[in-house]
C-alpha positions as CSV (number, residue, x, y, z in Angstrom):
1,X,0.0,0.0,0.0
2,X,1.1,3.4,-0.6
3,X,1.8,5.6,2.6
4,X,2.1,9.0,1.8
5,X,3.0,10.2,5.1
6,X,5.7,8.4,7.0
7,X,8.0,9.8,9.6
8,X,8.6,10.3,13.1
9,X,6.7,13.4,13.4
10,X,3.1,13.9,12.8
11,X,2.0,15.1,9.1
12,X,-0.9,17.5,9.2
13,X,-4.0,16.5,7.2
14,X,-6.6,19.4,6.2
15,X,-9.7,18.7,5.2
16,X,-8.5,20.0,1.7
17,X,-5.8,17.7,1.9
18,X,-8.4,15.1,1.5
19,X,-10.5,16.8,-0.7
20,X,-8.0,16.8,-3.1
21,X,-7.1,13.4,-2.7
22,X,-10.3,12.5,-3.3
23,X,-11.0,15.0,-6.6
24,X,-7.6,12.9,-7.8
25,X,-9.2,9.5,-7.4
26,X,-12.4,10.3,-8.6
27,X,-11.4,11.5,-11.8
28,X,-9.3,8.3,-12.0
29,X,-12.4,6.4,-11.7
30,X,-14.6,7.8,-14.4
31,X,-11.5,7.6,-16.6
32,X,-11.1,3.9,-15.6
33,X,-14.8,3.3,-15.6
34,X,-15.4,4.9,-19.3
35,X,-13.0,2.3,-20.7
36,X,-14.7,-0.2,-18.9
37,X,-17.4,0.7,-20.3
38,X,-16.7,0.9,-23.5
39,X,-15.0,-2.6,-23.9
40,X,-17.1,-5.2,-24.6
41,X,-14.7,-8.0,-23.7
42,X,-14.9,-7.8,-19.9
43,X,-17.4,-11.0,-18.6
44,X,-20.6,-10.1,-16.4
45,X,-18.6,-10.8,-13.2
46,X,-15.8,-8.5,-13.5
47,X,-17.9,-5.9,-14.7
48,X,-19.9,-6.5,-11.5
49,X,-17.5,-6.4,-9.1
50,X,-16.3,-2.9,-10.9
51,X,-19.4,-1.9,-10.8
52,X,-19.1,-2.9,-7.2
53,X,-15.3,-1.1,-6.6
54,X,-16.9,1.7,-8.3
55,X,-19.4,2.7,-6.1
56,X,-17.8,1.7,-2.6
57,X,-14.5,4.2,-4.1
58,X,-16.9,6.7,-5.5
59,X,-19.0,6.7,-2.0
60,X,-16.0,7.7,-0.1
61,X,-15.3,10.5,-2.8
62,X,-18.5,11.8,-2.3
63,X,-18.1,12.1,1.6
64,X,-17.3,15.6,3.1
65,X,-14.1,15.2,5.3
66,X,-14.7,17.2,8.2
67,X,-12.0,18.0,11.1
68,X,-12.1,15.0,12.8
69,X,-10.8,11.6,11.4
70,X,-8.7,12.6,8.2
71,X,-6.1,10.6,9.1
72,X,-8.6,7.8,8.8
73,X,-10.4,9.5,5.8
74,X,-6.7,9.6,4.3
75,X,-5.7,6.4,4.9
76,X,-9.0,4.8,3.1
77,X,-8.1,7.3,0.2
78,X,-4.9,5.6,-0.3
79,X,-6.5,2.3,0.1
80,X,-8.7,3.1,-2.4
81,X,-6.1,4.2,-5.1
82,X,-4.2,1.0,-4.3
83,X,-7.2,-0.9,-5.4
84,X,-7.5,1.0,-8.5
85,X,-4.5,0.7,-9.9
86,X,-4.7,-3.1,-9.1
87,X,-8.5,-3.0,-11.2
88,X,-6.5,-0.9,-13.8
89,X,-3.7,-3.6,-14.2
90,X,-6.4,-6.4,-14.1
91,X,-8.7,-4.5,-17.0
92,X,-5.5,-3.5,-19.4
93,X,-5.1,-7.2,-19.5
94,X,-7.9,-7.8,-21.2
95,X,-9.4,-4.4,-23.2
96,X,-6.8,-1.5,-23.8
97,X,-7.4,1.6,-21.0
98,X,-7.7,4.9,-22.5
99,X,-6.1,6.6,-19.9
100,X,-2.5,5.8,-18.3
101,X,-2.6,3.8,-15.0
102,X,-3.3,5.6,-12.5
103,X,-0.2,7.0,-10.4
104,X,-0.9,8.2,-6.4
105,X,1.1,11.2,-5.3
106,X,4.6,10.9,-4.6
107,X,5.3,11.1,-0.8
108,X,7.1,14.3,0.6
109,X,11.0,14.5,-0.3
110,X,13.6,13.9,2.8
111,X,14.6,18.0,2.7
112,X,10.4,18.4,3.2
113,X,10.0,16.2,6.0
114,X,13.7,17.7,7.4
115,X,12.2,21.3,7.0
116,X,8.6,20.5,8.7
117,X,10.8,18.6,11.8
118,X,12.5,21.6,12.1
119,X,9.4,23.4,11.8
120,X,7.5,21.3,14.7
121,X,10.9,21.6,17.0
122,X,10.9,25.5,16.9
123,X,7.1,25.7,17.1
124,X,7.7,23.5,20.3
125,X,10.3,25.6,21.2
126,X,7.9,29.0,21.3
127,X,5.0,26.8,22.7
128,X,7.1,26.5,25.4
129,X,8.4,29.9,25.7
130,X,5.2,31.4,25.4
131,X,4.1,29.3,28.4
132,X,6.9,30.3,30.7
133,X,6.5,33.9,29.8
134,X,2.8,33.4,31.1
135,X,3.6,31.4,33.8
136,X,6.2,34.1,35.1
137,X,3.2,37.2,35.2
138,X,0.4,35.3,37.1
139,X,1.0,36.2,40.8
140,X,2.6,33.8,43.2
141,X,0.1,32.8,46.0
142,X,1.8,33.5,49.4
């Protein structure tokens, strides 16, 4: 399975971070599910459990990803894409796709995960300060 996000630290997940992801794989499906369409060599089962695939994937694309549970949300999109690229393999075997096979995005590059680590560290860092500085005005019961 593809893992976008791997590290020590924590990645942050928006709710437009899965939005996108989700836009991404659901114009991968109607690509996949026009040439699916359009062959005529694929047997009643498989095109049933497409048809299947199809509307589980395209369920979760429909969802609105709210603040809570995008890691979750994120982790199904993935899932999901895995899956589709397996279905994509499996179909070009037979009819011809007319659309490449589909590609997930790349996970973040060692300098971007260096930078957001330092990034979390020094945020940390003024978290902390910021507390002490608050800490140090609020009067000292005697």
């Amino acid at each position: 399975m593809s893992n976008l996000y791997q590290g020590i630290l924590p990645h942050l997940i928006y709710p437009s971070t899965v939005a996108d992801e989700q836009a991404r794989l659901l114009a991968a499906l109607k690509g996949t599910d026009a040439s699916v369409q359009a062959c005529t060599a694929f047997d009643a089962p498989t095109k049933q459990a497409w048809a299947l695939f199809l509307g589980a994937a395209g369920g979760f694309c429909a969802e609105t990803p709210g603040w809570f549970g995008l890691g979750t949300m994120m982790d199904r999109a993935q899932k999901y894409e895995d899956e589709l690229v397996a279905w994509q393999t499996k179909l070009n075997d037979t009819c011809k796709l007319s659309l490449p096979t589909y590609t997930p995005p790349d996970a973040p590059s060692e300098v971007s995960n260096a930078l957001q680590s330092i990034v979390w560290i020094v945020g940390a860092a003024a978290g902390a300060y910021v507390v002490g500085q608050v800490i140090s005005v609020i009067p000292k019961k005697r």
